[in-house]
N, C-alpha and C positions, 0 to 999 in steps of 0.2 A: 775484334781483330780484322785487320781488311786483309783482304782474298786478294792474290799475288794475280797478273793479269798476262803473266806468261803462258806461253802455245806449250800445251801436256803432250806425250810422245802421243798419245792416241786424237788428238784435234790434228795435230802433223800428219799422223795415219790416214785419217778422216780425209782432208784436205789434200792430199796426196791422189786418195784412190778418188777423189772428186774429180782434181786435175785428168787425170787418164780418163776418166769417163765422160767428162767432154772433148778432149781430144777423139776417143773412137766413136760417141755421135756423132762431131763435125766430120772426122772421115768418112765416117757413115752415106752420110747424108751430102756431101758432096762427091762421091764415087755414083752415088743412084740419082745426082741432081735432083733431090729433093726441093718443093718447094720451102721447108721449112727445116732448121740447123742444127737441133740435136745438141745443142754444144753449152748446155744451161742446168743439165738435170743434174751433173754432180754440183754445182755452183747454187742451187735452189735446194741441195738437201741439204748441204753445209749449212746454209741460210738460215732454213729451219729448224736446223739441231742447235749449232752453236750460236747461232746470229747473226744482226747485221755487218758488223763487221768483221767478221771471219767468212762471211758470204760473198767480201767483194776478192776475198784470194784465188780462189781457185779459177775464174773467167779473164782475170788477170795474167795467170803464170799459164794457163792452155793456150791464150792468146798470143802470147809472147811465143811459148815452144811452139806453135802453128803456126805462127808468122813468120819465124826464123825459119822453117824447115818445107814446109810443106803448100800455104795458103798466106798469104802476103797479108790481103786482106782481112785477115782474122785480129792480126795486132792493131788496124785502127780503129776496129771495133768491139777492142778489147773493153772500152770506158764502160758500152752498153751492156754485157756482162756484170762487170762491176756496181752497176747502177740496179741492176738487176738481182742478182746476190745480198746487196741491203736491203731492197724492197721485202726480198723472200725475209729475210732475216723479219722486218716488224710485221709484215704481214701474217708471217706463221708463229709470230713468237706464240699465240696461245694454241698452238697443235694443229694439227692437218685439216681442211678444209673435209668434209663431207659430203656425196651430192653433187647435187647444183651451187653446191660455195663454193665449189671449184671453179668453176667458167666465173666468179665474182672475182675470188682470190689473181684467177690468171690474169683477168683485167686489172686490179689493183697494180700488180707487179711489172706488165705490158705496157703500159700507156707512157711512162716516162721514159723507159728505153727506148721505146718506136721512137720518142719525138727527138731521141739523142742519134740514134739506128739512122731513122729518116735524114737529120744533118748531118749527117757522117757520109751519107752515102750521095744526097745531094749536093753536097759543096764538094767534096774530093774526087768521087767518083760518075756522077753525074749517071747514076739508076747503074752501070754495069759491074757486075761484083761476077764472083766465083757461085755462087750460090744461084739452085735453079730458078729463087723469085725471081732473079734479073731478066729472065725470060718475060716474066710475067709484065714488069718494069716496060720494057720493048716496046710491048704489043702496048697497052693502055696510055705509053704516051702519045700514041697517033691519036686519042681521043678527044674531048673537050676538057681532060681535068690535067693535061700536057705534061709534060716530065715530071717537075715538079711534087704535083697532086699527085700524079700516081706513084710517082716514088711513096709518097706518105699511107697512101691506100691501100698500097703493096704489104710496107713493111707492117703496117698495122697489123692487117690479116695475114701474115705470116707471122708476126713475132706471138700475137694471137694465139695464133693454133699452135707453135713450139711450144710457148708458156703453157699452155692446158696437157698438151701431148707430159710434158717436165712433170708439172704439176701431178699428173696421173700416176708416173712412175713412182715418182716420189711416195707419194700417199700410198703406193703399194708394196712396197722396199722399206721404207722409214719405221713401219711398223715391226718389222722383222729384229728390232735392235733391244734385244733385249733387257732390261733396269739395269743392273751392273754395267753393261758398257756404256747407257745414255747415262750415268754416274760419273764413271772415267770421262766421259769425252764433257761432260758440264764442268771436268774438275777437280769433282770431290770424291772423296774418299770414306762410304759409309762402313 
């Protein structure tokens, strides 16, 4: 019998309390201008519960209600959330990283948002964002690796150290779900 491919009230739950928890990182973390955004940890646990494609919702719909309301900027970088959220999805499909798989896993999942992060922010906005990187953006393009470079260097090590900061929470939270509900939220009904 094939397994119907409809969202259960508890993946909508899931996704839901995902969506608000990147929303109060990204608040978070842009009230302390923080170098780094906060705005990935419900969108990376989704990821790795239910998958990659239930991973790219929730950096999606935060980005759109941040963008409408509060952070302009958050909705054209909604795609790298997105991109983001599937990564988490195949890269955690076989469970939480442990350790030092961590800083592995965070790169696995980091590298192709940066390079979507980095074109987002170099072609539209040219290094200045809402976010305290842009600070950082500023200062390093007066150097020899000029806007550009430093756009990419920037968002590298920022999206970097969010992904690991995410990644950590995750792997500290995710364990708390107890069989029965990681049953519900896969689905099924033992």
């Amino acid at each position: 019998m094939k397994k119907s491919r409809k969202m259960t009230a508890w993946q909508l739950c899931l996704t839901a309390m995902a969506v608000a928890v990147n929303i109060a990182g990204g608040q978070i973390a842009l009230l302390l201008r923080l170098p780094v955004y906060l705005d990935s940890i419900g969108t990376i646990l989704v990821g790795a519960v239910l998958g990659p494609w239930f991973g790219m919702i929730p950096n999606l719909l935060s980005g759109i209600v941040m963008g409408m309301t509060v952070d302009i900027y958050s909705l054209y970088f909604a795609p790298v959330g997105m991109v983001t959220g599937f990564l988490s999805g195949l890269v955690l499909r076989r469970g939480l990283p442990k350790g030092a798989g961590l800083f592995g896993a965070a790169a696995l999942i980091s590298v192709p948002g940066t390079v979507v992060s980095a074109l987002v922010n170099a072609a539209l906005f040219g290094g200045v964002t809402s976010s305290g990187s842009a600070l950082l953006v500023q200062v390093l393009a007066r150097t020899p690796l000029g806007l550009t470079g430093s756009i990419f260097a920037v968002q590298f090590l920022t999206d970097y150290a969010d992904r690991c900061i995410s990644l950590f929470v995750v792997s500290a939270f995710a364990p708390l779900l107890n069989s029965q509900l990681r049953r519900e939220l896969e689905g099924g009904r033992y």
